[in-house]
N, CA, C and O of each residue as an XYZ file, in Angstrom:
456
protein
N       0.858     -1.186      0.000
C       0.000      0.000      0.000
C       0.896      1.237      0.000
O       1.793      1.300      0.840
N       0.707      2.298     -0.944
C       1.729      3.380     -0.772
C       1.279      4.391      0.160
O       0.158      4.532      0.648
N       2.477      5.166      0.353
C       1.698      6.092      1.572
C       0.464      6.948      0.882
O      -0.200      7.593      1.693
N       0.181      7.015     -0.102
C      -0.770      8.059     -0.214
C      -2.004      7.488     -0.175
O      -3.053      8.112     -0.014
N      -1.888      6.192     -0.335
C      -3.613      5.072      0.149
C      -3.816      4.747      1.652
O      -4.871      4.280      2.079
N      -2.536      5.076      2.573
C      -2.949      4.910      3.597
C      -2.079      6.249      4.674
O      -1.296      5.864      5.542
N      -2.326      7.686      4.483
C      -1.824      8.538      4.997
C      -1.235      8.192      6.627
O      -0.216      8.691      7.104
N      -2.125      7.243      7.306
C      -1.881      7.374      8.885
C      -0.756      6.390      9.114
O      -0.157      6.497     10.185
N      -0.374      5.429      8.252
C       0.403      5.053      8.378
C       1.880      5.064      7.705
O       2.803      4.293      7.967
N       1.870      6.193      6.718
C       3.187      6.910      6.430
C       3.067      7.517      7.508
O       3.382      6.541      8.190
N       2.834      8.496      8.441
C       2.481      9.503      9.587
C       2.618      8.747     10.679
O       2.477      9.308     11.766
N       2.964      7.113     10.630
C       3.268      6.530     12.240
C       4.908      6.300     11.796
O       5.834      6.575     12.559
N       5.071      5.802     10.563
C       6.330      5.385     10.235
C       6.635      6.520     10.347
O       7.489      6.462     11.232
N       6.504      7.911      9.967
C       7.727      9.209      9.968
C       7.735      9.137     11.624
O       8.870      9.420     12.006
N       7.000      8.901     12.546
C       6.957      9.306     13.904
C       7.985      8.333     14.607
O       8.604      8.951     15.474
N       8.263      7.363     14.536
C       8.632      6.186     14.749
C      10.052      6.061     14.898
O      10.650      5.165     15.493
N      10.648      7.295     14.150
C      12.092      7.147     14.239
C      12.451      8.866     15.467
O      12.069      9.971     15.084
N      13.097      8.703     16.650
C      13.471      9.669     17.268
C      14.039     10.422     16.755
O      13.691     11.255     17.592
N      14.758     11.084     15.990
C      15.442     12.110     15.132
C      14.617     12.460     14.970
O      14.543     13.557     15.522
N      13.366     12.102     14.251
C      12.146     12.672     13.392
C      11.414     13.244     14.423
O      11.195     14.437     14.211
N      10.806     12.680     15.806
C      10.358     12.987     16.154
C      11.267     14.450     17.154
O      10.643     14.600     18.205
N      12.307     15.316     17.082
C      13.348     15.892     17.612
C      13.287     16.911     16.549
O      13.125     18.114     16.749
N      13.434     16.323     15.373
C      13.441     17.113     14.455
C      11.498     18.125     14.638
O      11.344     19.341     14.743
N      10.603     17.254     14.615
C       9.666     17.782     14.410
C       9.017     19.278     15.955
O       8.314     20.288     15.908
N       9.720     18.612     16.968
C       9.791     19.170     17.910
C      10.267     20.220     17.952
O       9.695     20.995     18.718
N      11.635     20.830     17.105
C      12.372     21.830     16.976
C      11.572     22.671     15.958
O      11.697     23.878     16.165
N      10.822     22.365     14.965
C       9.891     22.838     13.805
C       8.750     23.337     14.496
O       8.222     24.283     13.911
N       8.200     22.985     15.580
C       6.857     23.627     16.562
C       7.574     24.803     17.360
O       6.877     25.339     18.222
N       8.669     25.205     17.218
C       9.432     26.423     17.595
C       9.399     27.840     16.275
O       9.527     29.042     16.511
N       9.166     27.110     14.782
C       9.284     28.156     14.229
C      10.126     27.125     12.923
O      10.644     26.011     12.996
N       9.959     28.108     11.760
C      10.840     27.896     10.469
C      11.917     27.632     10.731
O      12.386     28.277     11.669
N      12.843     26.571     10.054
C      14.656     26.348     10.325
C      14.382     25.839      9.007
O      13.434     25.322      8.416
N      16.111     26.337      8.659
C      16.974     25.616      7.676
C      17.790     24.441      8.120
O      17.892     23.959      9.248
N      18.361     24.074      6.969
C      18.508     21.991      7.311
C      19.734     22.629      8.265
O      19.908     22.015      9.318
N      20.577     23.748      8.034
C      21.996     23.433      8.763
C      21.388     23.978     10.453
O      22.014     23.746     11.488
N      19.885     24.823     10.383
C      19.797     25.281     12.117
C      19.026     24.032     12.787
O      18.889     24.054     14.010
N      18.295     22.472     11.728
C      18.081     21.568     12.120
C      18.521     20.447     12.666
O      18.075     19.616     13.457
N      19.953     20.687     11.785
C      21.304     19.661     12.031
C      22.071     20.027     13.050
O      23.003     19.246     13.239
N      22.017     20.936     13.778
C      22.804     22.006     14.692
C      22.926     20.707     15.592
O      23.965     20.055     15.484
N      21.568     20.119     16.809
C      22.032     19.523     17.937
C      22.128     18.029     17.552
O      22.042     17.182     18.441
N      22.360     17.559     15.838
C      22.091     16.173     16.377
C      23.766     15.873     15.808
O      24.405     16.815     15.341
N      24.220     14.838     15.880
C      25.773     14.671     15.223
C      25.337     13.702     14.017
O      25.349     12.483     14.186
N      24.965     14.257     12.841
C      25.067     13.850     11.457
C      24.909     14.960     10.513
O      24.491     16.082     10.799
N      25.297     14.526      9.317
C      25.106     15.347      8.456
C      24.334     15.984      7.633
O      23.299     15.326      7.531
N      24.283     17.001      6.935
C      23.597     18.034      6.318
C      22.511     16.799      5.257
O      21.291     16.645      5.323
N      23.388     16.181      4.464
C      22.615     15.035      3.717
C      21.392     14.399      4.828
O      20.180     14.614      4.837
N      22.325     13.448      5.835
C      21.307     12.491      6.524
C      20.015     13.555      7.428
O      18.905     13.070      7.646
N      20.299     14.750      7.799
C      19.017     15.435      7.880
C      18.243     16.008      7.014
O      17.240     16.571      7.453
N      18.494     16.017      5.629
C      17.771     16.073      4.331
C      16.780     14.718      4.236
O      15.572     14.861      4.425
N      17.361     13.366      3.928
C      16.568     12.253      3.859
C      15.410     12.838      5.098
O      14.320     13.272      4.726
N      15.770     12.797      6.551
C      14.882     12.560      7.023
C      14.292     13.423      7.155
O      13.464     13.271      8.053
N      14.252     15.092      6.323
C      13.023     15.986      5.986
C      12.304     15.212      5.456
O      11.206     14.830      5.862
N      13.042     14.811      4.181
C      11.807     14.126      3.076
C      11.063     13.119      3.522
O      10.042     12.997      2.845
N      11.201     12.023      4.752
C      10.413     10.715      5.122
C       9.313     12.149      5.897
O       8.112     12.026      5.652
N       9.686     13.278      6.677
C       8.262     13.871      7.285
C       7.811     14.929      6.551
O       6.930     15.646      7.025
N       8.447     15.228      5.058
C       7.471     15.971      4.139
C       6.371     14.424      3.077
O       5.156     14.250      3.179
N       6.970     13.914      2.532
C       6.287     12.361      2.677
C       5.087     12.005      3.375
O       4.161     11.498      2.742
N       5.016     12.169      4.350
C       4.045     11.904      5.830
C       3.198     13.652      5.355
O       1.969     13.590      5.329
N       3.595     14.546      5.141
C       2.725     15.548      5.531
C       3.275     16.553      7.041
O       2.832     17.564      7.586
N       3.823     16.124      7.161
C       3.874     16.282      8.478
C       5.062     17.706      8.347
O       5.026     18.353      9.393
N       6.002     18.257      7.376
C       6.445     19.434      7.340
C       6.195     19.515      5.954
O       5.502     18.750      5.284
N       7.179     21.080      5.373
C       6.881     21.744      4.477
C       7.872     22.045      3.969
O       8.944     22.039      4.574
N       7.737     22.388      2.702
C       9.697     22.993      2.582
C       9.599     24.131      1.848
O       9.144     23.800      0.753
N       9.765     25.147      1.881
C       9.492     26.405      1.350
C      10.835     26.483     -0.043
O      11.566     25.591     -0.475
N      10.708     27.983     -0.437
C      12.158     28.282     -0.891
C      12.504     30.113     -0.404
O      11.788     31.109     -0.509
N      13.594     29.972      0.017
C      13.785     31.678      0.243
C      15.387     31.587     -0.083
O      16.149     30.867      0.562
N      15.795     32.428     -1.190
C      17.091     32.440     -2.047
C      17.664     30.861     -2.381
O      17.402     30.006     -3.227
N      18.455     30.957     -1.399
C      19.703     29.490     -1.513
C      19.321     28.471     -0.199
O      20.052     27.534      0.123
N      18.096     28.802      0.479
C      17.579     27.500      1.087
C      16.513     27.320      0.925
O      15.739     27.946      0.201
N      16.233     26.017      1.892
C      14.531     25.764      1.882
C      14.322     25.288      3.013
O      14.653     24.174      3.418
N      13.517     26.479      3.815
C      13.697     26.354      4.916
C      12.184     25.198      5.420
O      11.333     25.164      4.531
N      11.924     24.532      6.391
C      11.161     23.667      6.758
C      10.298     23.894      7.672
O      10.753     24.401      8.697
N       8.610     23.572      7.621
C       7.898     24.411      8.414
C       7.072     22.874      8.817
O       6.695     22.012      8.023
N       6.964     22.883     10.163
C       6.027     22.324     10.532
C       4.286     22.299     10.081
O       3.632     23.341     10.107
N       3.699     21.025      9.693
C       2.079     20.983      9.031
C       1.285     20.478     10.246
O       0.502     19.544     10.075
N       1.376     20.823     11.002
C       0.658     20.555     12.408
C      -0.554     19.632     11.998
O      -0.418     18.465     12.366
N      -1.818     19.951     11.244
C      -2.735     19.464     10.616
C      -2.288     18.097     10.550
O      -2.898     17.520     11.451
N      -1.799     17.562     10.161
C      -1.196     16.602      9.722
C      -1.153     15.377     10.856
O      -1.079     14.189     10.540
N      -1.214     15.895     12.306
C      -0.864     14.818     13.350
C      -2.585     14.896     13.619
O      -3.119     13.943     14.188
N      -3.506     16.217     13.126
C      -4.850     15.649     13.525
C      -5.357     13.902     13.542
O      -5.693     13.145     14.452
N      -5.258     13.792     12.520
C      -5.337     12.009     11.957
C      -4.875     11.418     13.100
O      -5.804     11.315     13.901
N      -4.148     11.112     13.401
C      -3.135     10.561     14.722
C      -3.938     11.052     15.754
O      -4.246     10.142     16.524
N      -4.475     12.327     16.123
C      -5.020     12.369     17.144
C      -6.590     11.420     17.293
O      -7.140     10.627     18.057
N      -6.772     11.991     16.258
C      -8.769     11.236     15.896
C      -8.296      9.551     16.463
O      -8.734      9.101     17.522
N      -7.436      8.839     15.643
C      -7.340      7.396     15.667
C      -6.477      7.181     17.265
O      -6.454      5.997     17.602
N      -6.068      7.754     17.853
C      -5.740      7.598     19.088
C      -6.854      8.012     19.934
O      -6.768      7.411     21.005
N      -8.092      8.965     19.889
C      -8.893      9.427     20.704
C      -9.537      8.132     20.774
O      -9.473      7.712     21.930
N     -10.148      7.312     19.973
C     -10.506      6.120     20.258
C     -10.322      5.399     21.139
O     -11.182      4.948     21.895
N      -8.724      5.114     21.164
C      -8.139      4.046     22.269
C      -7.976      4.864     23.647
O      -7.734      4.206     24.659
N      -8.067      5.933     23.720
C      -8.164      6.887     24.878
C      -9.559      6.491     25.345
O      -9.758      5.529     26.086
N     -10.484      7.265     24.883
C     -11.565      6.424     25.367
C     -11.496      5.309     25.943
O     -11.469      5.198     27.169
N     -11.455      4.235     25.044
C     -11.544      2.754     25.530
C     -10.686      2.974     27.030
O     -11.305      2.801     28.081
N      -9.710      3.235     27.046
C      -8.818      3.365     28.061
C      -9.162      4.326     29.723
O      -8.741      4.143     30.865
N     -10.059      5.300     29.155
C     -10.450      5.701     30.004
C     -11.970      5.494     30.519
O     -12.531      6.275     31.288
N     -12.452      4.527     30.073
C     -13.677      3.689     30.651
C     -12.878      2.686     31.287
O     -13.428      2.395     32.349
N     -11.947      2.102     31.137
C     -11.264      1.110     31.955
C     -10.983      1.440     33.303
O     -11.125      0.739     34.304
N     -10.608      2.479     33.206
C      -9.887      3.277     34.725
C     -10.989      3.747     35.106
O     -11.005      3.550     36.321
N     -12.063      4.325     34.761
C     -13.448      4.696     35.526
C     -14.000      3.282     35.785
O     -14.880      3.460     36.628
N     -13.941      2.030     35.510
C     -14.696      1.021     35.972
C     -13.612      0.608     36.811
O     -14.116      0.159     37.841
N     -12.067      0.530     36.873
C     -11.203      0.120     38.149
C     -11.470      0.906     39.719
O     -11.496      0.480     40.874
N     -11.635      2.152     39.148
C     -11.522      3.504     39.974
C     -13.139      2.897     40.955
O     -13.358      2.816     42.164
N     -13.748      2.668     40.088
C     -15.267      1.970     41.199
C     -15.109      0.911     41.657
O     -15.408      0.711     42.834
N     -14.672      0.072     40.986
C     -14.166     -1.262     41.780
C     -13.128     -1.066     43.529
O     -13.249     -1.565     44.648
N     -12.294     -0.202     42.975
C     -11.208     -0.084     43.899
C     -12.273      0.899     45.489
O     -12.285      0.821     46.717
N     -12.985      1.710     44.423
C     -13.913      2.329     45.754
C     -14.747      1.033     46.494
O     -14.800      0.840     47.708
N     -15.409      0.161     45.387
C     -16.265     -0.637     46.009
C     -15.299     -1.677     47.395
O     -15.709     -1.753     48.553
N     -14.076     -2.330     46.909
C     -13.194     -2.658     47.764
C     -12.729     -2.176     48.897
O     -12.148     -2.889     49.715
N     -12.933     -0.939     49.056
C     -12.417     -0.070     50.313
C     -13.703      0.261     50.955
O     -13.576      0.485     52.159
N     -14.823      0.349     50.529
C     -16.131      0.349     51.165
C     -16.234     -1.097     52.064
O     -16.235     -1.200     53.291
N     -16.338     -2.383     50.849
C     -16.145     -3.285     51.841
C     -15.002     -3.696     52.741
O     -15.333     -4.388     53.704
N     -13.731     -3.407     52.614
C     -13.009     -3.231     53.763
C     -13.315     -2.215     55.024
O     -12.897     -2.496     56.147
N     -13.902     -1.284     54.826
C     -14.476     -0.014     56.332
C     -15.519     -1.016     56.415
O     -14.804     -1.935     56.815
N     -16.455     -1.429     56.351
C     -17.499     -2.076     56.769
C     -16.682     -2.996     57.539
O     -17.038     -3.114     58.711
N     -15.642     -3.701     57.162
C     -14.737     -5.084     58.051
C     -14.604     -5.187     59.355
O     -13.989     -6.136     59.840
């Protein structure tokens, strides 16, 4: 399936690798060029190019042009998807803990009664 038949899962694979997700973190600060992106990690100008392109790929940044760079902008929009398909399992997850959370009351009720 290519990423463009299944967007959420190009968008877990770009997330999936820590650089990317470091990289994308530094981009929710504002526009950078590849060399103010490459600044804190120890690789090169190339290997932080590839991994623009796996999170322009995904949607997930942008690449502009201004003279002799192209600077990279975070697509925020882009993690909506990720949020929707995770709100699901949140839910589920948080009916779990509201039915423990009564249980655990019901347990301590019948222990004070003891």
């Amino acid at each position: 399936m290519s990423p463009q038949a299944d967007p959420l899962s190009a968008t877990f694979a770009a997330l999936a690798d820590p650089t990317r997700r470091a990289i994308l973190a530094r981009l929710s600060l504002g526009e950078l060029s590849v060399g103010e992106i490459a600044q804190p990690f120890a690789m090169s100008g190339p290997a932080v190019t590839k991994h623009l392109k796996v999170l322009e790929r995904a949607g997930l940044i942008s690449r502009g042009r201004s003279a002799q760079q192209r600077p990279a902008k975070l697509e925020a929009e882009a993690l909506k998807a990720v949020d929707a398909w995770l709100s699901e399992y949140r839910r589920f997850w948080e009916a779990k803990f509201d039915d423990l959370d009564a249980y655990l009351k019901e347990l301590q009720q019948e222990g004070d009664k003891a």
